[in-house]
C-alpha positions as CSV (number, residue, x, y, z in Angstrom):
1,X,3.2,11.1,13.8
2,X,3.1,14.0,11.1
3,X,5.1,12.3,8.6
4,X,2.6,9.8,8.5
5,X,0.1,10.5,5.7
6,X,-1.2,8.3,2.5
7,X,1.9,8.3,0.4
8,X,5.1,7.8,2.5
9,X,8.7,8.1,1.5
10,X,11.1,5.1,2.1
11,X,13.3,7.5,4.6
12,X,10.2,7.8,6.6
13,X,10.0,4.4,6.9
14,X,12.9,3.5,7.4
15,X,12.6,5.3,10.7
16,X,9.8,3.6,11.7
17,X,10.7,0.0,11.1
18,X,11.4,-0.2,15.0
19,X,8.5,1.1,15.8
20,X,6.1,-1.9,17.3
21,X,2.7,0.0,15.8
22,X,4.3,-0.2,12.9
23,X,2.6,-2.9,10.4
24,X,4.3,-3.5,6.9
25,X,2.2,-5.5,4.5
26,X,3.9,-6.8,0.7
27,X,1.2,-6.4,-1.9
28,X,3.5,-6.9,-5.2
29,X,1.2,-8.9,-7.4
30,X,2.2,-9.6,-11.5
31,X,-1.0,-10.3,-13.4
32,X,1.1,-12.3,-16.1
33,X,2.4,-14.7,-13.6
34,X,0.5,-14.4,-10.3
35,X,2.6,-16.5,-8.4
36,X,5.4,-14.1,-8.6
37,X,4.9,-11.5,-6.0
38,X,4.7,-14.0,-3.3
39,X,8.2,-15.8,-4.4
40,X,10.1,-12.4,-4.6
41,X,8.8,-11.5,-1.8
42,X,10.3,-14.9,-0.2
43,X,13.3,-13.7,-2.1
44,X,13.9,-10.2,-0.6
45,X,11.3,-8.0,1.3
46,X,11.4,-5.2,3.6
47,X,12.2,-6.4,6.9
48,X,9.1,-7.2,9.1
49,X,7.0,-7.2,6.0
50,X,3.7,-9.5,5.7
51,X,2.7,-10.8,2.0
52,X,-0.3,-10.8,1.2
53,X,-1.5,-11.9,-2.6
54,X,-4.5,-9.2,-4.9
55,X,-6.4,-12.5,-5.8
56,X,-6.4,-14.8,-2.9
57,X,-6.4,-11.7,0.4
58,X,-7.6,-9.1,-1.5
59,X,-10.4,-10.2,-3.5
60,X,-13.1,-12.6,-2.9
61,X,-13.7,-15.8,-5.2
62,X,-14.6,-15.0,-8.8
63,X,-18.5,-15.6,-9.5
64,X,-19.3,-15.8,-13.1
65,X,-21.1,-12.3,-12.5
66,X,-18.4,-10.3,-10.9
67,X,-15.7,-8.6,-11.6
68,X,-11.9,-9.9,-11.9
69,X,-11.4,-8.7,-8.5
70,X,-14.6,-8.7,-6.3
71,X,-14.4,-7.0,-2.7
72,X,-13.9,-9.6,0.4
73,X,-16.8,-9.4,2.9
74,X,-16.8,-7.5,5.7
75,X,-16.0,-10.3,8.2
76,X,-13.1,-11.6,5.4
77,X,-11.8,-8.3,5.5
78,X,-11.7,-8.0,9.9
79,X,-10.3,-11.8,9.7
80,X,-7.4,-11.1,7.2
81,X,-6.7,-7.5,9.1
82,X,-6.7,-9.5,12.7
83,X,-4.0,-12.2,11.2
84,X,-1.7,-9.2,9.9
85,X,-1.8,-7.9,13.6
86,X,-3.8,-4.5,12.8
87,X,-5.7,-3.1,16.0
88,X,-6.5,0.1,17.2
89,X,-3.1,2.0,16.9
90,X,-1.4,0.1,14.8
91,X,-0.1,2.0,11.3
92,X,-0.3,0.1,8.3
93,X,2.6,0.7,5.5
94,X,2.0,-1.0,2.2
95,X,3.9,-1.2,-0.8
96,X,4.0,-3.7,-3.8
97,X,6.5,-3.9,-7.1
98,X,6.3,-0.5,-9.0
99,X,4.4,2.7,-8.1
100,X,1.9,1.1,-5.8
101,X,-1.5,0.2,-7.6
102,X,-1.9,-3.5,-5.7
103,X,-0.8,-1.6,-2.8
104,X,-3.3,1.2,-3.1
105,X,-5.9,-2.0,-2.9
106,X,-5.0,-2.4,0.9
107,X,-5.2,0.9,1.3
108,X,-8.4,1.9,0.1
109,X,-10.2,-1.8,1.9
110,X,-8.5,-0.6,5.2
111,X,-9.7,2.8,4.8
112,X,-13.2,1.5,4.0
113,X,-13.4,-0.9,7.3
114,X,-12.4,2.5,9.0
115,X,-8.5,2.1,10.0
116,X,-7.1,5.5,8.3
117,X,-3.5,5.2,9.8
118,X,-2.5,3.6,6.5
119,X,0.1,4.6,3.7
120,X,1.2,3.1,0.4
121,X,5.1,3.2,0.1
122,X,6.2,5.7,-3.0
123,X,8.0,3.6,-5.2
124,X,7.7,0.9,-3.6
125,X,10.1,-2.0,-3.5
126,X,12.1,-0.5,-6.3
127,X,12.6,2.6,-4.2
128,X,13.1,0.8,-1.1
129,X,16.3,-0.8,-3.0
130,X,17.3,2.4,-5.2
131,X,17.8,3.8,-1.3
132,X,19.8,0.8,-0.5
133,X,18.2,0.1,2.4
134,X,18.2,-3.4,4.6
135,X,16.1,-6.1,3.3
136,X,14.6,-9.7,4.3
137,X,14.1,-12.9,2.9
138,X,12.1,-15.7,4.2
139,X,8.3,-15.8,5.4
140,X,7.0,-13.4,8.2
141,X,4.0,-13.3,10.1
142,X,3.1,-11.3,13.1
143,X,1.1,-12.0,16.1
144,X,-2.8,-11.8,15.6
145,X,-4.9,-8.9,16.8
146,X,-8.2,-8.1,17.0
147,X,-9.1,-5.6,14.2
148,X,-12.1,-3.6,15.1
149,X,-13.3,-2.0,11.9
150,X,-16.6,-0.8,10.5
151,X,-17.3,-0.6,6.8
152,X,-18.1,2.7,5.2
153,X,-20.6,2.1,2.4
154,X,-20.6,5.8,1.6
155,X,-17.6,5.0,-0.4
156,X,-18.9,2.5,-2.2
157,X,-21.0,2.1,-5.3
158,X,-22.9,-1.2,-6.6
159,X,-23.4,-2.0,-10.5
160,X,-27.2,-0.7,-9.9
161,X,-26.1,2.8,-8.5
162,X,-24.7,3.5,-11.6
163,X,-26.9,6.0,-13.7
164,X,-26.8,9.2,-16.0
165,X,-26.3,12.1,-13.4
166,X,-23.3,10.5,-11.9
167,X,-19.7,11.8,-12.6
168,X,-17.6,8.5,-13.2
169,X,-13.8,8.4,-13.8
170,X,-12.1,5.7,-15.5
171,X,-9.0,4.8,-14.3
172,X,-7.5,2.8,-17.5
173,X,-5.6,3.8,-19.9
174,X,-6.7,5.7,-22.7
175,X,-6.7,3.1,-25.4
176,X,-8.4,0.7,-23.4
177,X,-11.0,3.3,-21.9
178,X,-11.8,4.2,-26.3
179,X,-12.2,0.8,-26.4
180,X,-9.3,0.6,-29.3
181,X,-7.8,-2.2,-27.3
182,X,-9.1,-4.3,-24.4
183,X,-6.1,-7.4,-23.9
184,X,-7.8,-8.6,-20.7
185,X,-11.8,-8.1,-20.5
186,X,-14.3,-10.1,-23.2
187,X,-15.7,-6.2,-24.3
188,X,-14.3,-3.0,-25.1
189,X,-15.2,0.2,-24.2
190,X,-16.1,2.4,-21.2
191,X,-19.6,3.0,-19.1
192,X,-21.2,6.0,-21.0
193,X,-20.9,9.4,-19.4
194,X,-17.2,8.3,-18.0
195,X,-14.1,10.5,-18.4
196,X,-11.0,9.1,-18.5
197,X,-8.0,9.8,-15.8
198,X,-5.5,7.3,-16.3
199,X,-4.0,6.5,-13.2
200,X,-0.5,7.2,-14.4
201,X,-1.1,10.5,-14.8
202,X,-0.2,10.7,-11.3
203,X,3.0,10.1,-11.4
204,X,6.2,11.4,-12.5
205,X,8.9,10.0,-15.4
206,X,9.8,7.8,-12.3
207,X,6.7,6.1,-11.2
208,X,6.8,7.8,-8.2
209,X,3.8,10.1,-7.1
210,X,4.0,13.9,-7.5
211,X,3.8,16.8,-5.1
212,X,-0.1,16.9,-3.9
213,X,-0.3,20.6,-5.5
214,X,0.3,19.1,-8.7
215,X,-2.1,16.5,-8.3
216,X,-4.6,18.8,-6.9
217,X,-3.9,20.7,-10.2
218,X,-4.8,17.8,-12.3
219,X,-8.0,16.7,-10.8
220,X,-9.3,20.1,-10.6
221,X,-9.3,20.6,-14.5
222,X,-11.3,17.5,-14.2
223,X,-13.6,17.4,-11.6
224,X,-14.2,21.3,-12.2
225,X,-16.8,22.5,-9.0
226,X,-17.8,18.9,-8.2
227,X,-16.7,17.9,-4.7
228,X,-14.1,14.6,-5.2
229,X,-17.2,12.8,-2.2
230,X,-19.5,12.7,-5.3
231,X,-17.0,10.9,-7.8
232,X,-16.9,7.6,-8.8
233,X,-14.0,5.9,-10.0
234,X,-13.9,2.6,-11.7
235,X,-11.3,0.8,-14.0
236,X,-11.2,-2.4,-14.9
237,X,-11.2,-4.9,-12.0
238,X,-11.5,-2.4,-9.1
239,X,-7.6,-1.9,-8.3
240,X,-6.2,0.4,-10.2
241,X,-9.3,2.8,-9.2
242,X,-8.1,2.6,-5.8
243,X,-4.3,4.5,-6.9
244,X,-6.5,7.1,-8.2
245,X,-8.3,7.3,-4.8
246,X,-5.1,7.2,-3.1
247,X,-3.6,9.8,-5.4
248,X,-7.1,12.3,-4.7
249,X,-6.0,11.7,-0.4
250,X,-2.9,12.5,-0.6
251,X,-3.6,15.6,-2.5
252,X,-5.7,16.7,0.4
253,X,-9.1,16.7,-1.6
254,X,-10.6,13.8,0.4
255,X,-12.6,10.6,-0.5
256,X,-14.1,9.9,-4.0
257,X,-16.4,6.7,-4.2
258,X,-15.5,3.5,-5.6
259,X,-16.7,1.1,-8.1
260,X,-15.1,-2.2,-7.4
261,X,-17.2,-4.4,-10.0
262,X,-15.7,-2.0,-12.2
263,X,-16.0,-2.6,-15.9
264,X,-14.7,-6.3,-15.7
265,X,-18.0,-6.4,-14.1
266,X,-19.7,-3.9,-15.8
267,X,-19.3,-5.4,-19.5
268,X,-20.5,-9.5,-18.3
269,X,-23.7,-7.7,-18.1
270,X,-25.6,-8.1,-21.8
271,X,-28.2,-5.5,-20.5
272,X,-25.7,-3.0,-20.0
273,X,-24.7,0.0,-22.6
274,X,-21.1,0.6,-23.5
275,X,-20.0,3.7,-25.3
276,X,-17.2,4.1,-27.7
277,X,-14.3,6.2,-28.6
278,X,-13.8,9.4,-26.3
């Protein structure tokens, strides 16, 4: 299916909602009231469409050492994947309340276990009703599968791999990554030696993504003559990264590495240094 790539438009999917490979999964998520994605999905949702919520499918409990949004295990992961009905085959279309950074979470964890048919939904819900397109309400679920995955740990980085020589991109925005502001973690700042590319730089005036030339364009003033496979990204609780990652895919320019402790993680650590300004 060649329309199927990382990013896909709401025409596209449209098309596909017949389609029986065809998975949908509802990621919106609303950090000030968490409960909120899951009752407008209940509300109004793209027909077929799973929910599934950042904190309780996406992450894994909170230890007082970890980030705000620590990766599931492996076997958490192939359990959640199986009860949304992925297999072998199936293609995965997620999409959440604006331009598709909890979305880009189920992305980048599906890519990781090894299922690449997925794709985040450009501009998500919004777009999906800006299209006036059919919608849902109610709770839908999907017959179990048996996901068959395998975790990729070349794409992931730990708190200890972190060092000197690597290239690090911080996905936050630039007040938060100068450490001027900082209205959810206990510290300011970024890890030294990061650069910041906030992940909004991505997109265009309407939160949708741009053309992958232009996003090609802007990494490559960044990442200059370093391949995107030795980047790591970070941000602050390991989601908003993943947009970024999704962004540098759909650009064509391949897989970057992810830090998913990311600096929620990164600054409960007393031992490690945190630079200033940028």
């Amino acid at each position: 299916m060649d329309s199927f790539c990382d990013v896909i438009e709401v025409q596209t999917l449209d098309s596909l909602l017949a389609d029986e490979d065809i998975i949908v999964v509802d990621c919106r998520f609303y950090l000030e009231d968490v409960g909120a994605g899951k009752r407008a999905y209940e509300v109004e949702h793209i027909p077929s469409a799973q929910y599934v919520h950042l904190n309780n499918d996406l992450s894994a409990p909170l230890t007082p050492e970890s980030g705000r949004h620590p990766l599931p295990s492996e076997e958490s992961m192939t359990r959640l994947f199986s009860q949304l009905g992925i297999s072998p085959g199936k293609k995965v279309v997620a999409y959440d309340g604006a331009n598709g950074v909890a979305a880009s979470r189920l992305w980048w964890m599906l890519r990781y276990m090894g299922h690449d048919t997925v794709a985040v939904l450009n501009g998500g819900m919004p777009a999906w009703n800006a299209a006036g397109m059919p919608i849902a309400s109610g709770i839908e679920k999907k017959d179990p599968a048996n996901f068959i995955g395998q975790a990729h740990p070349e794409l992931l980085v730990s708190m200890n791999d972190i060092n000197p020589e690597m290239m690090l991109i911080d996905s936050r925005m630039p007040e938060r990554f100068r450490g001027e502001i900082e209205p959810i973690d206990p510290v300011a700042g970024h890890i030294p030696g990061a650069i910041n590319f906030f992940y909004k730089n991505n997109y265009d005036e309407n939160g949708r993504f741009l053309a992958p030339a232009l996003i090609r364009e802007k990494f490559a003033q960044i990442l200059g003559a370093i391949p995107p496979s030795e980047v790591t990204f970070y941000c602050g609780s390991g989601v908003t990264a993943c947009n970024n990652l999704l962004a540098l895919a759909y650009a064509g320019m391949g897989d970057g590495k992810h830090y998913v402790g990311s600096w929620s993680e990164w600054c409960r650590n007393p031992s490690n240094p945190i630079a200033l300004g940028g």
